[in-house]
C-alpha positions as CSV (number, residue, x, y, z in Angstrom):
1,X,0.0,0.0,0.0
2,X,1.1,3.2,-1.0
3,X,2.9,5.3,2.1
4,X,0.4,8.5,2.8
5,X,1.3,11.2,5.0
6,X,-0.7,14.0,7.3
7,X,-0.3,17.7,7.1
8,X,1.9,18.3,10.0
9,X,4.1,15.6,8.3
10,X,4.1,17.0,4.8
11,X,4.5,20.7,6.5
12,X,7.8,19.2,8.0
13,X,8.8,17.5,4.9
14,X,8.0,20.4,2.6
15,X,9.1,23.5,4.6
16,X,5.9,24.7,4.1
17,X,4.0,26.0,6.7
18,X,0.0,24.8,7.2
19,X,-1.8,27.9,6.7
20,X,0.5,28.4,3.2
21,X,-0.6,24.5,2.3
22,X,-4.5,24.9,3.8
23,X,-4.4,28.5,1.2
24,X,-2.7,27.3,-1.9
25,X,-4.7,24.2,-2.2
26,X,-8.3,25.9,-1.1
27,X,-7.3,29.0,-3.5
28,X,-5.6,26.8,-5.8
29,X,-6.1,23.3,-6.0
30,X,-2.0,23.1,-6.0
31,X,-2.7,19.1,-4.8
32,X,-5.5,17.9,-3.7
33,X,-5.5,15.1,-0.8
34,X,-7.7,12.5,0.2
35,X,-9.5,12.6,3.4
36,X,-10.1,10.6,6.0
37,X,-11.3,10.4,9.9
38,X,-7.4,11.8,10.4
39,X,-7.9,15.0,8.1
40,X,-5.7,15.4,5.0
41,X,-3.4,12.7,3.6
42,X,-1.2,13.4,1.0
43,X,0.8,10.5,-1.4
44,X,4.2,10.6,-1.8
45,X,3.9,12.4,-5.4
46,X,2.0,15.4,-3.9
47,X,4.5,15.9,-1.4
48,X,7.0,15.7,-4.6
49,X,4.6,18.1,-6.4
50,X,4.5,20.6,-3.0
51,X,7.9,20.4,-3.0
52,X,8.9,21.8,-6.6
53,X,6.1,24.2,-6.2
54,X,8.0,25.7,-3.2
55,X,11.2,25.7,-5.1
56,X,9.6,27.8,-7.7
57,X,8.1,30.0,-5.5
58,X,11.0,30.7,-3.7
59,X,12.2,31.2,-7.1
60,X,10.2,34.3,-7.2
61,X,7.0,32.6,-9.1
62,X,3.9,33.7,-7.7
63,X,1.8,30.2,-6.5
64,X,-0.7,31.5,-8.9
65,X,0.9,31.5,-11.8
66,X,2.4,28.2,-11.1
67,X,-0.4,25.8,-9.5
68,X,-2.0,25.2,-12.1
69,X,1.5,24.2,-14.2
70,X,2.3,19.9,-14.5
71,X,5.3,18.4,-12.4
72,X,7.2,18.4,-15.5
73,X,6.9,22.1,-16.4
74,X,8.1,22.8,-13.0
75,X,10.7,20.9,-12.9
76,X,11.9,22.5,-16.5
77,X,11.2,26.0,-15.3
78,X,13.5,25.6,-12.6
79,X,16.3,23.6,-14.5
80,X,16.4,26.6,-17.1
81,X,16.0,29.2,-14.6
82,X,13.0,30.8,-16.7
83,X,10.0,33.0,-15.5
84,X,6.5,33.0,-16.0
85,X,6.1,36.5,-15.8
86,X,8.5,38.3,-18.2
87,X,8.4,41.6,-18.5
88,X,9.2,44.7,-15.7
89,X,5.0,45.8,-16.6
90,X,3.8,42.9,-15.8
91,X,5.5,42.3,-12.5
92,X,5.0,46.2,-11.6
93,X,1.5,44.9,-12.4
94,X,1.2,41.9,-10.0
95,X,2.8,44.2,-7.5
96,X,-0.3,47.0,-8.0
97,X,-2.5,44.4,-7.8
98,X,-1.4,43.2,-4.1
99,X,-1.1,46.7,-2.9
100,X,-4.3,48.6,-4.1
101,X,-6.3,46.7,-1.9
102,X,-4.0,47.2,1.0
103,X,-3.5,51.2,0.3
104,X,-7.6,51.4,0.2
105,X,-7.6,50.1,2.8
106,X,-5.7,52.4,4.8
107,X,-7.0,55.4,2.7
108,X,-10.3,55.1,5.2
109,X,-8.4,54.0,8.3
110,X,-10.0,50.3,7.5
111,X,-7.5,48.2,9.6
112,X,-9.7,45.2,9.5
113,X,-9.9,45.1,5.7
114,X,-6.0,46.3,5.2
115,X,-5.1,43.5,7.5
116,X,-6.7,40.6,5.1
117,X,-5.6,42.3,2.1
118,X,-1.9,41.9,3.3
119,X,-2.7,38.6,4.2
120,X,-4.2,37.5,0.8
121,X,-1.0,39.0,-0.7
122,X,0.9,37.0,1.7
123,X,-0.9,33.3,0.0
124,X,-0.7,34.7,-3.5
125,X,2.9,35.6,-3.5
126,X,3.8,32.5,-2.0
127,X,7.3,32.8,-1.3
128,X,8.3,35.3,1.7
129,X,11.1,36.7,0.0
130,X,8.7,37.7,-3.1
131,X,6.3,39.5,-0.3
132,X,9.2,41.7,1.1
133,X,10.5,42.7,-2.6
134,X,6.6,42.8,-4.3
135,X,4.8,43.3,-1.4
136,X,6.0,45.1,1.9
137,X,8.4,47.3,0.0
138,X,6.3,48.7,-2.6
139,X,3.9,49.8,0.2
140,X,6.5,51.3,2.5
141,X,8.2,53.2,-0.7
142,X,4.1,54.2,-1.5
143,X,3.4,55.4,1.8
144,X,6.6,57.3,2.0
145,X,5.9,58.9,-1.3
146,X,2.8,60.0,-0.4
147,X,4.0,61.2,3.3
148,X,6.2,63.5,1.3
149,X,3.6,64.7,-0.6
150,X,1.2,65.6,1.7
151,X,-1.7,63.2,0.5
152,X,-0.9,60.9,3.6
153,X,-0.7,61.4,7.5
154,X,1.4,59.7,9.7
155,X,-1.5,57.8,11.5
156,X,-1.8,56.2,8.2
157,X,1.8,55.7,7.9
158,X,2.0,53.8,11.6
159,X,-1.1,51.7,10.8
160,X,0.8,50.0,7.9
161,X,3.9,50.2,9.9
162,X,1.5,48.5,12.6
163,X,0.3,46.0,10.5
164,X,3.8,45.3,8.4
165,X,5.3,44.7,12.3
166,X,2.6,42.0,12.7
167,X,3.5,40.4,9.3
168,X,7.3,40.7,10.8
169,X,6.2,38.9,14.2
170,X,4.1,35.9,12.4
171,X,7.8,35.7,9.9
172,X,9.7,35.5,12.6
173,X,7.6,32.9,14.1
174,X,7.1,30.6,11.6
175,X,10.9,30.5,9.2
176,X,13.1,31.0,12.4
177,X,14.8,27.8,13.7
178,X,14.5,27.2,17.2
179,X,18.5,27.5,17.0
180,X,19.4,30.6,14.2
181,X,22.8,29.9,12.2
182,X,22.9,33.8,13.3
183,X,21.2,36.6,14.8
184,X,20.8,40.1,13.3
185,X,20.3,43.2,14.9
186,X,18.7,46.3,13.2
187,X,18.1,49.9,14.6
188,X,18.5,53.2,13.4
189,X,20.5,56.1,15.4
190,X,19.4,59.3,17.2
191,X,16.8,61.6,15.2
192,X,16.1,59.0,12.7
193,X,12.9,58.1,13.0
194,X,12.1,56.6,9.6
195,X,12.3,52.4,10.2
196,X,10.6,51.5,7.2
197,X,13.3,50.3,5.4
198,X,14.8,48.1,9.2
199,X,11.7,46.8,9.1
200,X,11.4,45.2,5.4
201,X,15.4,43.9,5.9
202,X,14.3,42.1,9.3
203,X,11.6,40.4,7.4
204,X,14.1,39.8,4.6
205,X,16.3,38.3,7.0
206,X,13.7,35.9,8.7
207,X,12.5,35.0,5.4
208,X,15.9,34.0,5.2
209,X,16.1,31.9,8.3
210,X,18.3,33.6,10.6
211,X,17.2,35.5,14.0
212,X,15.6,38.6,14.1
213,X,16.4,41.0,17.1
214,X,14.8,44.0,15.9
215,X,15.3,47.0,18.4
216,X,12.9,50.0,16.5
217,X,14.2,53.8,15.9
218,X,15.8,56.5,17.6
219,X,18.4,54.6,19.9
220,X,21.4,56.1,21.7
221,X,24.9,54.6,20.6
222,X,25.5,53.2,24.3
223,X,22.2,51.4,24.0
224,X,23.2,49.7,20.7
225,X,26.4,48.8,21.8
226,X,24.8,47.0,25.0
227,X,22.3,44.9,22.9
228,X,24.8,44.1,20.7
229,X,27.2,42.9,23.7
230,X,24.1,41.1,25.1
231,X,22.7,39.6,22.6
232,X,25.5,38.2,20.9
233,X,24.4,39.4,17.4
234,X,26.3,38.0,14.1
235,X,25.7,41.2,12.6
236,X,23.9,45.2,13.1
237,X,22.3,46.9,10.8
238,X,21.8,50.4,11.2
239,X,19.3,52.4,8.4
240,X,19.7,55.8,7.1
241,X,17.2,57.5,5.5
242,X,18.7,61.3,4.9
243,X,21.9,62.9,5.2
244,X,22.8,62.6,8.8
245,X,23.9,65.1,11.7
246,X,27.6,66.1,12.1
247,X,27.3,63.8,14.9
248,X,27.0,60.6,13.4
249,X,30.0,60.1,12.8
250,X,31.2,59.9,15.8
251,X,28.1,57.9,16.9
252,X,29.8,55.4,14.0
253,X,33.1,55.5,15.4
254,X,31.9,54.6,19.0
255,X,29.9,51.8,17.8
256,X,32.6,50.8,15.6
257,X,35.5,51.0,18.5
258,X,33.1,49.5,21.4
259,X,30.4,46.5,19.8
260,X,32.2,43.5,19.9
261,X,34.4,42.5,16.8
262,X,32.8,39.2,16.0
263,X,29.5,41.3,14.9
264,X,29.7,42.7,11.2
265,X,28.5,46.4,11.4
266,X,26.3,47.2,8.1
267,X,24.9,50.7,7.5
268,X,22.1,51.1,4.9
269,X,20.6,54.2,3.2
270,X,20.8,55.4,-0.6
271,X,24.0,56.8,-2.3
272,X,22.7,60.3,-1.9
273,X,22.5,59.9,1.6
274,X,26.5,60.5,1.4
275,X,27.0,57.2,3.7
276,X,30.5,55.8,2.3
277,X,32.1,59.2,2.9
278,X,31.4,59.3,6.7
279,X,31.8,55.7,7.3
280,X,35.4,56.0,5.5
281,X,38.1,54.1,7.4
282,X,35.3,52.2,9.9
283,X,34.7,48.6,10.0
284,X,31.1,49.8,8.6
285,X,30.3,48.2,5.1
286,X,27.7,50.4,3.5
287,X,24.7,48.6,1.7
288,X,23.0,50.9,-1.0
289,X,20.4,48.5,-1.6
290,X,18.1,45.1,-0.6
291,X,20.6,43.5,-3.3
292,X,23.4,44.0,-1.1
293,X,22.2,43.1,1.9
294,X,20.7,39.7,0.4
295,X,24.4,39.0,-0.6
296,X,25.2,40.2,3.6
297,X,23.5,37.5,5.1
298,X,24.0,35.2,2.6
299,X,27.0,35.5,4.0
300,X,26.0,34.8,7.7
301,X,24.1,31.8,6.7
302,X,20.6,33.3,5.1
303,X,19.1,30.7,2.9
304,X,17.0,32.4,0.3
């Protein structure tokens, strides 16, 4: 008799966590298991099936486009390393398609609705990393936009930052290993108060599999400096958002001289932000983009 397996099994086997299975077979009839007094009981070829559908997912195919496609499409789709969705207007399109929803949403202070807009962005995207790079930074670079514009308030701005800190909480929860290959710390200095783009790396980097220890905005450098001591953090990443005081760089300079040495120091903000010129000479390496600090903890044992 052919082996058959339960959904806490196949979530283990998989990597796939139950809600993500429960939604991407209800939504998309990605397998479809037999049921019984037990519940759901998957053959060995679904669990084959949920596993090259994860691959491709995490291969930055939405589970939509790909649910529908036969074992052996997947598996030539990731042997040539192809895409469904080929051109930049088409994936800015998926992207405006997860985020309208979520913007309306908070347009009218809905927090309800915004929350199961996110969360049906969440199933469609599939893979976590997609969400961060479709999903959560599209919105954060929106709402920032339209901050600076004047056609958004910053209640508006801390409900998505609200509900995006939830998202970060449930990552955290369900791709970090009881035992992290490494921990990473993120913060952001005196007077900057702008942790939008902390918040989208610390999902990044749970999405990733490594521990998040993320400490919010504003912090003195003596408080950094102790969590890093305390913690024991692989690596810190500080965020920038605009050109700092004349005072950071000596904030960079104590942080650099007094955290321990076996934590990498990584300082991220845009190249107009002027951030290699102050951190000159430091042990800070200066990430311009997500790119960049993908290829970071990479380094420290992310998995993407």
């Amino acid at each position: 008799m052919a082996s058959t397996y339960p959904i806490s099994a196949v979530s283990k086997l998989t990597g796939i966590p139950l809600d993500t299975l429960r939604a991407w077979e209800r939504r998309y009839q990605a397998v479809t298991p037999k049921r019984s007094a037990r519940g759901r009981l998957y053959t060995e070829i679904q669990v084959q099936r949920l596993l090259l559908l994860r691959q491709a997912v995490e291969s930055g195919h939405g589970i939509g486009q790909v649910a529908r496609v036969r074992d052996k499409g997947l598996r030539e789709l990731l042997d040539n390393g192809t895409t469904l969705i080929q051109s930049e207007a088409a994936r800015n399109q998926v992207s405006e398609d997860f985020l309208a929803p979520v913007l309306r949403a908070i347009e009218f202070f809905d927090y309800a609705q915004a929350d199961r807009a996110l969360n049906q962005a969440t199933t469609a995207v599939g893979s976590p990393r997609s969400l961060v790079h479709h999903v959560a930074l599209p919105l954060m670079r929106t709402i920032g936009e339209r901050w600076h514009q004047g056609k958004c308030s910053i209640a508006q701005e801390h409900m998505l930052t609200s509900l995006l800190s939830a998202l970060l909480t449930s990552f955290i929860r369900t791709y970090t290993p009881s035992n992290p290959r490494a921990r990473v710390m993120f913060a952001t200095p005196v007077d900057e108060r702008h942790g939008f783009p902390n918040l989208a790396a610390a999902m990044l980097t749970a999405a990733g599999g490594l521990g998040v220890i993320h400490l919010g905005t504003e912090l003195p450098s003596a408080d950094i400096v102790l969590a890093a001591r305390k913690s024991g953090a692989s690596a810190l990443l500080l965020s920038i958002s605009k050109t700092p005081e004349k005072t950071f760089g000596d904030d960079l300079l104590y942080i650099a001289r007094k955290a321990p040495k076996s934590t990498a120091l990584w300082l991220g903000g845009a190249p107009e932000v002027l951030l290699d010129r102050i951190a000159y000479g430091l042990r800070w390496r200066v990430l311009h983009d997500f790119a960049a600090l993908e290829r970071e903890l990479t380094g420290v044992g992310a998995r993407f």
